[in-house]
C-alpha positions in Angstrom: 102.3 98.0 105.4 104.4 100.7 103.9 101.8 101.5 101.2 99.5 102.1 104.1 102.2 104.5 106.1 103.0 106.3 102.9 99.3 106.9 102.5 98.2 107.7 106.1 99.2 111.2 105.8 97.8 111.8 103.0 94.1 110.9 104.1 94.4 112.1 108.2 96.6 115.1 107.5 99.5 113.0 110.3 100.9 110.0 110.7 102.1 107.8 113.8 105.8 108.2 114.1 108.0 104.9 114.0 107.5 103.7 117.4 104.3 103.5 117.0 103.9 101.8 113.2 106.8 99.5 114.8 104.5 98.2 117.8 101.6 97.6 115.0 103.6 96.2 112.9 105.1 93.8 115.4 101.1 93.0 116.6 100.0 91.9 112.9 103.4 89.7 112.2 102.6 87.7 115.7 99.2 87.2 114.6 99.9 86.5 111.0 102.8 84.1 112.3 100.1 82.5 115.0 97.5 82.0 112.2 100.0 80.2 110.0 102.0 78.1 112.6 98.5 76.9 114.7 95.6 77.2 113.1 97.0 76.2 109.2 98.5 73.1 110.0 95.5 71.6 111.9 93.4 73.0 109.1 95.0 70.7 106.7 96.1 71.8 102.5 94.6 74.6 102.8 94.2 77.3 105.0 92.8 80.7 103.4 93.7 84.1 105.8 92.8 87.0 105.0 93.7 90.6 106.3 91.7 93.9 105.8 93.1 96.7 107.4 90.9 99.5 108.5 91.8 103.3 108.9 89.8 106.2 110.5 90.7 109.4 112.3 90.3 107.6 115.6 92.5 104.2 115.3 94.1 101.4 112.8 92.2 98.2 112.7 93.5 95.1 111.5 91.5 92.1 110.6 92.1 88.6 110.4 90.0 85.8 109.3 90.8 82.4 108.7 89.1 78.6 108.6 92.2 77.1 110.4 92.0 75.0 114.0 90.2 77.6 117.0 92.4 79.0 119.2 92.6 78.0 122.6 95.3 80.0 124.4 94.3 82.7 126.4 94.5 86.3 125.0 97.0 87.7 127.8 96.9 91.3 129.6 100.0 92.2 128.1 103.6 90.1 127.7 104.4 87.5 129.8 108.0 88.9 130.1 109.7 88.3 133.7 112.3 90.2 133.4 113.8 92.3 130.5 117.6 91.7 131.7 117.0 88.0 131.3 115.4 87.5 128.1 116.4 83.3 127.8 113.7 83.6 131.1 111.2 84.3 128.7 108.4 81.7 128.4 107.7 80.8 124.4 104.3 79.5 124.5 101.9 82.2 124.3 104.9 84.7 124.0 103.6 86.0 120.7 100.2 86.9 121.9 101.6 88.9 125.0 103.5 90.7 122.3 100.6 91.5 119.9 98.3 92.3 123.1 100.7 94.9 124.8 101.7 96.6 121.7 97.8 96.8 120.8 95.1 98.7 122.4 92.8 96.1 122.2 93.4 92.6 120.9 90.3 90.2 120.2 89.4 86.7 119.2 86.0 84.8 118.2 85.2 81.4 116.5 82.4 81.6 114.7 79.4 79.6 114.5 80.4 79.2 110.8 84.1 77.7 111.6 85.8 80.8 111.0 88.6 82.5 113.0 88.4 86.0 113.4 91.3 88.6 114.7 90.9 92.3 115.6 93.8 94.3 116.3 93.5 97.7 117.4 95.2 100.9 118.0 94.3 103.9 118.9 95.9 106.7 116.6 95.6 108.8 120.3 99.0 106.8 121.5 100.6 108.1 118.5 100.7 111.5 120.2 101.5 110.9 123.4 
């Protein structure tokens, strides 16, 4: 990820301040960590996931693919957080994936017909400048 901070200047002529490369950053570790805790295990020796990472004036995209188990929690509307005071309140399972979803403008998941797992994470270089 720093390669691609250092070089998003360089090709847009900006850059999303740290806030904002914090929250993406945050979205893709969940993900990565979901992929490797659910779906690699079931999957058995070996799970192969990959991440391509995809960079226009309009957003970031982030892509992961994988041949692990499907996933079969639901993508929330945002994090299922109660109360911020009370953070030992906090539910764990699907924790991660509220995470990834409200620091995301869009977070999506398909199975495909092939067996294959596919992520998209996306946000909108816009929120940078707010």
């Amino acid at each position: 990820m720093d390669r691609l901070w250092w070089e998003l200047p360089l090709r847009l002529g900006h850059g999303p301040d740290a806030t904002w490369r914090g929250e993406f950053a945050t979205a893709v570790g969940e993900i990565a960590a979901n992929i490797v805790r659910h779906a690699c295990p079931a999957a058995g020796d070996l799970c192969d996931a990959r991440l391509a990472i995809l960079v226009n004036r309009v957003a970031i995209v982030a892509r992961f693919t994988d041949r692990g188990a499907p996933c079969v929690a639901p993508i929330p509307a945002g994090p299922p957080i109660r109360s911020a005071e009370a953070p030992w309140e906090w539910p764990e399972a699907g924790l991660g994936l509220g995470l990834a979803r409200a620091a995301l403008d869009d977070l999506g998941y398909e199975r495909t017909a092939a067996g294959e797992n596919r992520w998209t994470l996306l946000k909108r270089l816009e929120s940078a400048d707010r």
